[in-house]
N, C-alpha and C positions, 0 to 999 in steps of 0.2 A: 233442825237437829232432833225434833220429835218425832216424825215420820219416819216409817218405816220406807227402808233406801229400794229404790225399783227393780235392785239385782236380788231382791228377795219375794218380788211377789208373782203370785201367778200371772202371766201373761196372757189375755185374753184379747184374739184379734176378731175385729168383725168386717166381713169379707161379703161383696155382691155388686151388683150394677150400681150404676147410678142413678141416683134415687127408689132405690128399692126401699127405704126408706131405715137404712144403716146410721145416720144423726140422730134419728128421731126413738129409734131401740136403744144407743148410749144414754140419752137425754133420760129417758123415760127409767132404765137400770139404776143411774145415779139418783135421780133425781135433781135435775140440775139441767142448768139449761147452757151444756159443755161446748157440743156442736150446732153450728148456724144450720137452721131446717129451711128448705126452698123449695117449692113445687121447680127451679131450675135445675136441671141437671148438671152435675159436674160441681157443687157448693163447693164441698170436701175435694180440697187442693192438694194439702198433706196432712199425713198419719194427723189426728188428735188421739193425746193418751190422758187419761183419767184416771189417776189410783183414788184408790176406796177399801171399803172392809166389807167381804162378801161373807157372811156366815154361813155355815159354820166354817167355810174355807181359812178366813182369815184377810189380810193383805192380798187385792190383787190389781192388775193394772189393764183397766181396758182399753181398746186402740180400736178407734175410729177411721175405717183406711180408703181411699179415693176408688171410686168405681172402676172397675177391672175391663168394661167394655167402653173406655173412653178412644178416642182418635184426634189424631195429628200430634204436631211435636210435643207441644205442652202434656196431649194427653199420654203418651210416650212418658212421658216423666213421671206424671203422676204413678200410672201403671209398673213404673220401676220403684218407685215408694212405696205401693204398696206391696210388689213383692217382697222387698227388703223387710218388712214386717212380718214375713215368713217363718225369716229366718229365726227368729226370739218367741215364737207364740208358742203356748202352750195346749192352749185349747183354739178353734176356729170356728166362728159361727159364722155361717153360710146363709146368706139372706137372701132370701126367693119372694121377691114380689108378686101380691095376687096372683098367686101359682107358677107365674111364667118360669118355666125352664128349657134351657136352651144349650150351647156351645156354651157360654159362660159359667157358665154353674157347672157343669161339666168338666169344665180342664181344670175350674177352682177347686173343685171334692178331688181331684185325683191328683195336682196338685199337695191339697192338705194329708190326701193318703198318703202319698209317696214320700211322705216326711212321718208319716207313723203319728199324725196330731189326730186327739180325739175332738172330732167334729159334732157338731149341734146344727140340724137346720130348722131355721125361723122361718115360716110363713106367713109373712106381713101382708099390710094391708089385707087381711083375711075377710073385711066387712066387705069387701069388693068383687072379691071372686076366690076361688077356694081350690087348692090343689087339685088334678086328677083323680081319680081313684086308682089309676094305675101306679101314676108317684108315688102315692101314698102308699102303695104295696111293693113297691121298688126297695123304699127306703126300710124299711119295715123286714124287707126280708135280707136286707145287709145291715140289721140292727143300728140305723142311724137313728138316734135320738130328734125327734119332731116336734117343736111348740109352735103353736098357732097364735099370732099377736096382733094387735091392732097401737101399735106402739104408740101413735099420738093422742091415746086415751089412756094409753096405761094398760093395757090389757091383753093377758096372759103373761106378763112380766114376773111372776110368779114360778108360772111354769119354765120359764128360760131359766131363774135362778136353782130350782130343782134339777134341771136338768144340769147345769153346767156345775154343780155338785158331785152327782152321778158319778162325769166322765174326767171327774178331775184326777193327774198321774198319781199314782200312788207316791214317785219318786217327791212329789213336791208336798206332800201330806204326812209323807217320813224323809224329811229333809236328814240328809245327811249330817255328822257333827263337823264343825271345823275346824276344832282343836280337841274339843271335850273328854273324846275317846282316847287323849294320849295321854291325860292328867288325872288320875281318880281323883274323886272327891276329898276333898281335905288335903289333895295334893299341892303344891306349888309351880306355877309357871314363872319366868321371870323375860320379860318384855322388853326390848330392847327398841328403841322409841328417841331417832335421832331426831335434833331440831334443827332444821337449817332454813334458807331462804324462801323451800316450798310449802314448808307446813304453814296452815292456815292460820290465820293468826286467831289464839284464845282456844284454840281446839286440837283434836290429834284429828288423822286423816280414817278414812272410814273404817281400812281391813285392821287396825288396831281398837278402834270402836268395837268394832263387831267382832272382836275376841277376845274382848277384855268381855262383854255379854255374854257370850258364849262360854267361857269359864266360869260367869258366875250361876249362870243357869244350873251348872252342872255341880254347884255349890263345891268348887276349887278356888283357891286362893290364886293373885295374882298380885308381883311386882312388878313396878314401873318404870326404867332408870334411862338415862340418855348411856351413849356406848361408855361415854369417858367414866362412868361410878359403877360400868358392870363387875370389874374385879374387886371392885373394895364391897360391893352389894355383896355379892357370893360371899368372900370371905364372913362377913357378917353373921350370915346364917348358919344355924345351927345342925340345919342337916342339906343337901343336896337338891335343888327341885326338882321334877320330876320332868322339865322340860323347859330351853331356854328360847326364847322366840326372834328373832331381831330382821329392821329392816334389811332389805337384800344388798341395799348401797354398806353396810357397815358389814359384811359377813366376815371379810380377813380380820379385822380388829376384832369384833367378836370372839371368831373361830379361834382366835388365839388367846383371847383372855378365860375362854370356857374349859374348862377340864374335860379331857378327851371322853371319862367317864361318862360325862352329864352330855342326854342327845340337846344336838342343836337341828335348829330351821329356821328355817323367813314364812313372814305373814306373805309373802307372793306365793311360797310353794304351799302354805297351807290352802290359800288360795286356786293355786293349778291343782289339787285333789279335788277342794271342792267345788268346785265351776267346769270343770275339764276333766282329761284324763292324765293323770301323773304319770303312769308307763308311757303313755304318748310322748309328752312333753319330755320324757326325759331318752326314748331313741332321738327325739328330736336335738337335741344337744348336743349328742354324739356326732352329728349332722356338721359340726361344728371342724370338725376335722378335714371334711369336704372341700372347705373355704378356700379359695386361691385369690391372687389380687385379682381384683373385677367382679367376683360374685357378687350379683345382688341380695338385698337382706331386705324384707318388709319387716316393719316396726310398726304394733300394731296396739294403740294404748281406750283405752274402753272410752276412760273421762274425757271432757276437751278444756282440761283447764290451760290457762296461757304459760308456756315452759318459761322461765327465768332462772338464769345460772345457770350451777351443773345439775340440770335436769338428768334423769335417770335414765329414759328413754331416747332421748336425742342429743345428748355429752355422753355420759360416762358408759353406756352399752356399746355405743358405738365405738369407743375409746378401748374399752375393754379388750373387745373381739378383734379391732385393729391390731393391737398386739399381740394376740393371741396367733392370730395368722400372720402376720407377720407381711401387710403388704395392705393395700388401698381396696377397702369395699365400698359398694355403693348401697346406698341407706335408702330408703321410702319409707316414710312414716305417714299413716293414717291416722285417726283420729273417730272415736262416738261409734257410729252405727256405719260409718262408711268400711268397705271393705272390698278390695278390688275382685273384679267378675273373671278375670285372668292371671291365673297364679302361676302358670305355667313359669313365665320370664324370673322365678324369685330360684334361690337358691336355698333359704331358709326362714321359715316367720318368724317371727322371735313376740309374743304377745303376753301382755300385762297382765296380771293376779286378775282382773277382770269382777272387782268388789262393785262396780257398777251396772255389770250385766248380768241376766242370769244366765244360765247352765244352760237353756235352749239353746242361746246364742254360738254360747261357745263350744258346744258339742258339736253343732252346725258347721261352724268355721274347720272343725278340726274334721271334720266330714269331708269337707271343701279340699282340705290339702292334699288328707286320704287319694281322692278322686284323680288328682294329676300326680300326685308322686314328691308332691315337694313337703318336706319333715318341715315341722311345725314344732317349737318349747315356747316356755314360759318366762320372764324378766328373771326371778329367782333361780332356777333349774339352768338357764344359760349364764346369770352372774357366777354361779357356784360351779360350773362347770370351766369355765373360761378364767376362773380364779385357782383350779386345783384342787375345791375340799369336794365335791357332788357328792361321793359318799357321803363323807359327813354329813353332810344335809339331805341325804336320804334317810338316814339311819332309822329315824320314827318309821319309817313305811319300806315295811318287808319285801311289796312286790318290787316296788320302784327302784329299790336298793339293791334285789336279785339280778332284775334286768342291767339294771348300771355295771355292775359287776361281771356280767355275762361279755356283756360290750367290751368294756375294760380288758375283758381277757382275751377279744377275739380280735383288738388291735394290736395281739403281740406286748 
């Protein structure tokens, strides 16, 4: 509960053959002896991730990923893990063994290009044998950042952390707000904070953690009530707050104890702003109209905790949207990091506030759907859309709200 949660830190993947010596650069960054080191090739099976505190960065998460020139099935798999790592990294370092470069280093930098990631390459084992001099003017006149290391002594571990400074996004060093911008200071939020059979027992769940932080950062006040005391709480107060917040499972009860005056939202869609793209996710909804009995729907939830009851993602969305279209859809739900390689066969995604992944991730996915055609929303955005308020629960966010609206009017 003290750590800083993984959907918040830089994601730093480190990317090369096997045994270039990628264990022994993790080891040596942390300080810590995270991954098994082997003069055998192929140690590293799957991803190791490590969070730490890189300063002046802050929070970030490094990942350990299986060598990209392995062969046969096993190594088929491995090599599909490590792509998967791709898809969340923010930064890539490229680890070039006593110089060797080849086809692998190759398709991996263009690869990391084709994704727009700012890349770092390591020239390990450097006591052994030492880049080209043409490499070294390759990289040099496509401004790739170069550290030379000798990682199982520690050495130039310095210069990778410099470097991976340098090239860190701007976007994650000005993290966007996630509620802050809609409350001034000394404003009031009031939080809507249902209990049922999935909250964790003794805590709330994370996207309400991290917004009750995030308002106080912003030195705003915030209330906290379960749905059944939100009208007597209002009443209470002596003037209006500035903004009500409620889980996305409560939004009709809510929606209807809140005064039309006062904007409402869900911590999902505050979440689909900042993880994703809100205008996306919210054509995406519209998507919803589409639906005939037999559509497939991927359901697609960040965490993999075990569903019990009316789970939100696999009961009651599904239920929702049954209704809504008015005939039998079929459901696929994924779970963590898994994500299918073939979107085609889906009719619409439908994916979680995403409090547990960062924003690479899920800008990636939403790139994914982009690519074949098939519309992509959010748990929130699809609850409020398939319930009748989505205005309403756009209202805080002008663009989101225009678009909705555009939509609205071009079905007649």
């Amino acid at each position: 509960m003290n750590a800083t949660p993984r959907g918040l830190r830089l994601h730093i993947g480190i990317f090369g053959r096997r045994n270039a010596g990628k264990s022994s650069l993790l080891n040596a960054m942390t300080r810590q002896e995270v991954s098994i080191v082997s003069e055998q090739a192929g140690t590293t099976t799957d991803p190791v991730e490590k969070p730490m505190e890189l300063l002046p960065l802050g929070p970030v998460l490094f990942i350990d990923t299986a060598g990209v020139d392995d062969v046969g099935a096993l190594g088929a798999q491995r090599v599909e893990g490590t792509r998967r790592v791709l898809d969340r990294c923010d930064i890539g370092v490229l680890v070039i063994a006593a110089g060797e470069y080849g086809p692998f280093e190759i398709e991996l930098l263009g690869e990391l290009r084709a994704r727009t990631l700012p890349v770092v390459v390591v020239f390990n084992h450097s006591d052994r044998a030492e880049p080209t001099p043409e490499l070294v003017a390759k990289f040099a006149s496509e401004r790739v950042p170069m550290v030379h290391t000798e990682a199982h002594r520690g050495e130039g571990v310095a210069g990778l952390r410099e470097a991976l400074v340098r090239v860190a996004p701007a976007d994650f060093l000005e993290a966007p707000a996630l509620v802050s911008d809609l409350v001034p200071p000394g404003g009031l939020a009031v939080l809507v904070v249902p209990i049922d059979k999935e909250a964790p027992k003794g805590r709330l769940i994370l996207p309400q953690v991290q917004t009750i932080r995030d308002l106080l950062d912003a030195d705003a006040y915030c209330l906290v009530v379960k749905e059944r005391e939100l009208r007597d709480a209002l009443d209470r107060l002596h003037r209006p707050p500035a903004l009500v917040v409620t889980d996305s499972q409560a939004f009709l009860k809510v929606a209807g104890d809140t005064p039309p005056e006062i904007p409402l939202t869900s911590f999902s869609i505050l979440f689909a702003r900042n993880k994703g793209d809100l205008v996306t996710f919210t054509e995406g909804a519209f998507a919803i109209e589409r639906l005939r009995s037999g559509s497939r729907v991927l359901v697609a939830e960040a965490c993999s905790h075990h569903p019990i009851g009316e789970d939100i993602g696999r009961v009651k969305i599904p239920r929702w949207l049954t209704q809504y279209v008015g005939g039998r859809l079929e459901f696929t739900h994924v779970q963590g990091h898994d994500f299918p390689d073939d979107l085609a066969p889906y009719d619409l995604v439908v994916h979680c506030g995403s409090c547990t992944h960062n924003r690479r991730e899920i800008l990636t996915r939403i790139a994914r759907c982009r690519r074949v055609a098939v519309p992509i929303t959010n748990y929130g955005v699809c609850i409020a859309y398939s319930l009748g308020i989505l205005e309403r629960a756009l209202g805080p966010f002008p663009a989101a709200h225009d678009r909705c609206e555009a939509l609205r009017a071009s079905l007649g």
